[in-house]
C-alpha positions in Angstrom: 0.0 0.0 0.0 1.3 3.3 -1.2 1.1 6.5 0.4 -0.8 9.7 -1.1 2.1 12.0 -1.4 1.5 15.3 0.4 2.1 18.7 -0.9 5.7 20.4 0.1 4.8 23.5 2.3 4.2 26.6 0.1 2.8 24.7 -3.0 -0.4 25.3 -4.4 -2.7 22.7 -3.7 -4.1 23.8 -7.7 -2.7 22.4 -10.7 -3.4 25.2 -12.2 -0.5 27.4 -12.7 -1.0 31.8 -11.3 0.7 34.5 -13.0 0.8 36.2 -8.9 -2.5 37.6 -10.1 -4.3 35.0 -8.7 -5.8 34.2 -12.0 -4.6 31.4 -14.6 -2.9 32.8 -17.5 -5.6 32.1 -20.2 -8.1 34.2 -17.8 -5.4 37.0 -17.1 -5.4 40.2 -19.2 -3.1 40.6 -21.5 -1.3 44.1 -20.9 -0.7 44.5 -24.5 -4.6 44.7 -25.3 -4.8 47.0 -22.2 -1.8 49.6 -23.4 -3.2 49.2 -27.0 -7.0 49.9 -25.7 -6.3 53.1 -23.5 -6.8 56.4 -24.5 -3.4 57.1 -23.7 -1.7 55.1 -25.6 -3.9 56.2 -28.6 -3.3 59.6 -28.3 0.8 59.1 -28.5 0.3 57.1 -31.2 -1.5 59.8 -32.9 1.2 62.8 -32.0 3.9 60.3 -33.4 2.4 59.5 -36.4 1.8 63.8 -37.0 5.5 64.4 -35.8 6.6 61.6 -38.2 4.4 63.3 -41.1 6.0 66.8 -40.2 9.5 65.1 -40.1 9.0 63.8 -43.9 7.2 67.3 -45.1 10.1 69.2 -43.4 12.6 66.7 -44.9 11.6 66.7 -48.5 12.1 70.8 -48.1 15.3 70.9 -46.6 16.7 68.1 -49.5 17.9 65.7 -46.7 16.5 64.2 -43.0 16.1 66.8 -40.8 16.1 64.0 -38.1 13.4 62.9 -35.6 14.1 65.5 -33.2 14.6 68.6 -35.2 11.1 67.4 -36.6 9.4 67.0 -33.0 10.6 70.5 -31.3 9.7 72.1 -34.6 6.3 70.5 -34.5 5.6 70.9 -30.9 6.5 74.9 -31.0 4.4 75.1 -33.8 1.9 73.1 -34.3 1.1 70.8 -31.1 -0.7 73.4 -29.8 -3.4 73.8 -32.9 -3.5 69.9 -32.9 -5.0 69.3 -29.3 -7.1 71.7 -29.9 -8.7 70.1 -32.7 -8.5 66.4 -31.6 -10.5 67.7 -28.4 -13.1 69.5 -31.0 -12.2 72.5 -29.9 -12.1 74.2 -32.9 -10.2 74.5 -36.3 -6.5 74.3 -37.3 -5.5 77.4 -38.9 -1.7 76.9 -40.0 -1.4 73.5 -38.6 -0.8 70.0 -41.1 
């Protein structure tokens, strides 16, 4: 007659294995979706993507790269402000891309 092994101290009487959350890993949001999802996030993406645009525009002028820098003080001194203001629907853009 064998005896039913018992658990070492400290492990989980579940087989199911926890991500410290206390939920299983299939169940547990993924942090990706909840970056991705938040308004945030969306909202960075959408600057970048208008300082990118400004970078080429400002690029194709000047005959070379101006670099991603150059391109993102330029656009934040002169156009960020315009921009939030529109994306809240606050009003036009006059002078902004």
């Amino acid at each position: 007659m064998n005896p039913t092994p018992t658990p070492s101290p400290g492990a989980s009487s579940s087989a199911t294995p926890r991500n410290g959350t206390g939920q299983s890993p299939a169940s547990a949001p993924q942090s990706g979706d909840l970056l991705k999802d938040s308004l945030l996030y969306r909202e960075f993406v959408a600057e970048r993507d208008e300082i990118l645009r400004h970078k080429w525009i400002e690029s194709e002028k000047a005959g070379h790269d101006i670099g991603f820098e150059k391109a993102l003080l330029d656009w934040v001194l002169r156009y960020r402000a315009a921009w939030r203001l529109q994306r809240s629907g606050g009003g036009g853009m006059a002078g902004a891309r």
